[in-house]
C-alpha positions in Angstrom: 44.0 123.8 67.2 41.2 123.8 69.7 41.2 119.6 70.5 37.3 118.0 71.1 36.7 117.1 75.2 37.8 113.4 75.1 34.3 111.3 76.9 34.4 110.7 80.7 34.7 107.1 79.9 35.9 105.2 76.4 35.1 101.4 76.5 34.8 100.5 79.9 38.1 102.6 80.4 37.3 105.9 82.7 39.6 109.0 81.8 41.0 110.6 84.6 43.0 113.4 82.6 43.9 114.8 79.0 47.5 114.8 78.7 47.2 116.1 75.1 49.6 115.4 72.4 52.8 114.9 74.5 54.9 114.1 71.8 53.6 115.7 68.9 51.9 112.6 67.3 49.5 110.8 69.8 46.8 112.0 72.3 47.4 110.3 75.6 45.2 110.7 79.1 45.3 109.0 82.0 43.1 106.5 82.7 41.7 103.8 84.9 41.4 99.8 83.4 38.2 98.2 83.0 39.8 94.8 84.6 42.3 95.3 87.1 41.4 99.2 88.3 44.9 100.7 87.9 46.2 104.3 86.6 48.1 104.5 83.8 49.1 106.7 80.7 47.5 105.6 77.6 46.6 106.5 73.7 43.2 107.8 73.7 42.7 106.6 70.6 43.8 103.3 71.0 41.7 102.6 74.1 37.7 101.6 72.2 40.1 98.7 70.6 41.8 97.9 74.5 40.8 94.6 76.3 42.8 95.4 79.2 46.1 97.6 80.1 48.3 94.3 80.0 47.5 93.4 83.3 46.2 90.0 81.6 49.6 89.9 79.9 52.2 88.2 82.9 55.3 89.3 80.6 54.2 93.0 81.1 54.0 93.3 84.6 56.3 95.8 86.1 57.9 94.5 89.2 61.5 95.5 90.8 61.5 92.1 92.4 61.3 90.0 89.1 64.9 89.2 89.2 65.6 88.4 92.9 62.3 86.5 93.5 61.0 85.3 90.3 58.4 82.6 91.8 56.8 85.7 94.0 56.0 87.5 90.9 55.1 84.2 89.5 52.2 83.7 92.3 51.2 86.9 91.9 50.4 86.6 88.1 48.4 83.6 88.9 46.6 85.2 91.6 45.8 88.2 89.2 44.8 85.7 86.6 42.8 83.6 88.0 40.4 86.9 90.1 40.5 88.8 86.7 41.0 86.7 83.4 38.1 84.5 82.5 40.7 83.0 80.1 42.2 81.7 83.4 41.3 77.8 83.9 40.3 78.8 87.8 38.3 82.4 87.1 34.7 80.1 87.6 36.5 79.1 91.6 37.5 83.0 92.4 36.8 85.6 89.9 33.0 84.5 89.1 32.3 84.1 92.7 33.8 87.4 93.0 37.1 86.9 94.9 39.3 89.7 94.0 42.8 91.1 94.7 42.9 94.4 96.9 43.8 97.8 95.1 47.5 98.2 97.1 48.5 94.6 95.3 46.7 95.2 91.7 48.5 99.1 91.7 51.8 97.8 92.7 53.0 94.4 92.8 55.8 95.5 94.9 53.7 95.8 97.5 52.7 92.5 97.3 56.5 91.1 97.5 57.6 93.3 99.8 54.4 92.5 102.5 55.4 88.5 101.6 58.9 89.0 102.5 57.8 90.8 106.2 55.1 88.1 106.4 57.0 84.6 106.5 57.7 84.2 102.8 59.5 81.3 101.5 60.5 79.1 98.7 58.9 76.2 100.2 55.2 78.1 101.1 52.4 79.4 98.7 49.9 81.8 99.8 46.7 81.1 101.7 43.9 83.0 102.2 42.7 82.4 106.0 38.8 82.8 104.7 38.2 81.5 101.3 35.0 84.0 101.0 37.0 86.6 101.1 39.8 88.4 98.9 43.3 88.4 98.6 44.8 91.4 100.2 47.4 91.7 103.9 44.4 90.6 106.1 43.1 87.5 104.5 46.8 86.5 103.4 49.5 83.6 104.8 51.8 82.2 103.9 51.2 78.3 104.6 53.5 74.9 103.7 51.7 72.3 101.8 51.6 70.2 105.3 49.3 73.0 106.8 47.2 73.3 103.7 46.4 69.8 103.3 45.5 69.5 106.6 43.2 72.3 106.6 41.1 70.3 103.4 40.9 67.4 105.2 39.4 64.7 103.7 39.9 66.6 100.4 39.2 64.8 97.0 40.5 65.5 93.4 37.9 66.8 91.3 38.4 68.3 87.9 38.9 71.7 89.5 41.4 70.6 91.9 43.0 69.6 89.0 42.6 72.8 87.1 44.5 74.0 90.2 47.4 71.3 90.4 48.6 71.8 86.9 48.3 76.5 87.1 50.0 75.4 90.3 52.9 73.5 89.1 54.5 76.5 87.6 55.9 77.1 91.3 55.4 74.7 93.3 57.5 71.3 93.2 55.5 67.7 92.2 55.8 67.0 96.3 54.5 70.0 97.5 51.3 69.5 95.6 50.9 66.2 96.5 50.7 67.1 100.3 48.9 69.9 99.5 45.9 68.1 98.0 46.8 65.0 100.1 46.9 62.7 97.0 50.1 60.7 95.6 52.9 61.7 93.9 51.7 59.2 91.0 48.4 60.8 90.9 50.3 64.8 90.2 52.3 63.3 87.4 49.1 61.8 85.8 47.6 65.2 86.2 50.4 66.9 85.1 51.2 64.7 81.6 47.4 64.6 81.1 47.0 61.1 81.8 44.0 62.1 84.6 41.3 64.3 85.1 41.6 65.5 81.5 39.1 68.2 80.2 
């Protein structure tokens, strides 16, 4: 059976090769995603009804450190989230103003555990871009306690999207950490956090 040349591109998805029917059944190719830009084996067919290749989905990430540091792959989901997913409460403070995550880190999020372990990782530090104009990726990347942070927003004030941030936040950071980190009280992240304060 002579197959029909799948299109160079099927919605918003770029094919990169046919694979054929490798089991018999379904045609797969490899192709690139329309959101996060990383290779992967698909259905062909299945692709015109694809939003994304699950990098939107944080339960389908593959990562080898998910078991021995658990909050590393949880940063990273919220980093991917929040450049990529305009379901994300933060995409209008990094994704619309075009902050993105670099290729290494969105192909392999091993990479991006394994350059935070050589870089000063810890359980008590989130990550910290040294120029907020620019990306996330090994350049622009720190690792910085929430002592450091909130002294670099000096004079900070809670707004609505500072409180967009405190509660994506929470899922790995501790009540005291963010309370430094945005130099407001403990009182004031539990408010946040139960919805008593800055509610949408």
């Amino acid at each position: 059976m002579k197959w029909e040349e799948l299109p160079g591109e099927i919605n918003g998805f770029k094919i990169i090769a046919d694979l054929g029917r490798k089991d018999g059944k379904t045609r797969k190719a490899i192709v690139i995603c329309k959101v996060c830009k990383r290779k992967y084996e698909a259905q062909a067919y299945y692709l015109k009804d694809r939003k994304h290749c699950g990098c939107l989905r944080p339960k389908e990430i593959k990562c080898s450190y998910r078991k021995t540091y658990p909050r590393l792959l949880g940063i990273y989901k919220c980093m991917l989230n929040r450049c990529y997913s305009k379901k994300d409460k933060c995409f209008h403070l990094y994704g619309m103003k075009g902050i993105r995550m670099c290729d290494e880190w969105i192909e392999n999020p091993d990479l991006f555990c394994k350059w935070s372990l050589e870089n000063g990782y810890a359980d008590n530090l989130s990550i910290d871009r040294k120029d907020n104009n620019k990306d996330y990726c090994p350049d622009n990347c720190k690792w910085s306690d929430a002592k450091t942070q909130a002294r670099n927003r000096k004079g900070i004030k809670l707004t609505i999207e500072k409180a967009k941030l405190i509660r994506q936040e929470s899922s790995f950071m501790t009540r005291k950490e963010l309370a430094k980190k945005y130099n407001i009280s403990s009182s004031i992240v539990n408010n946040v956090l139960s919805n008593r304060q800055w509610i949408e």
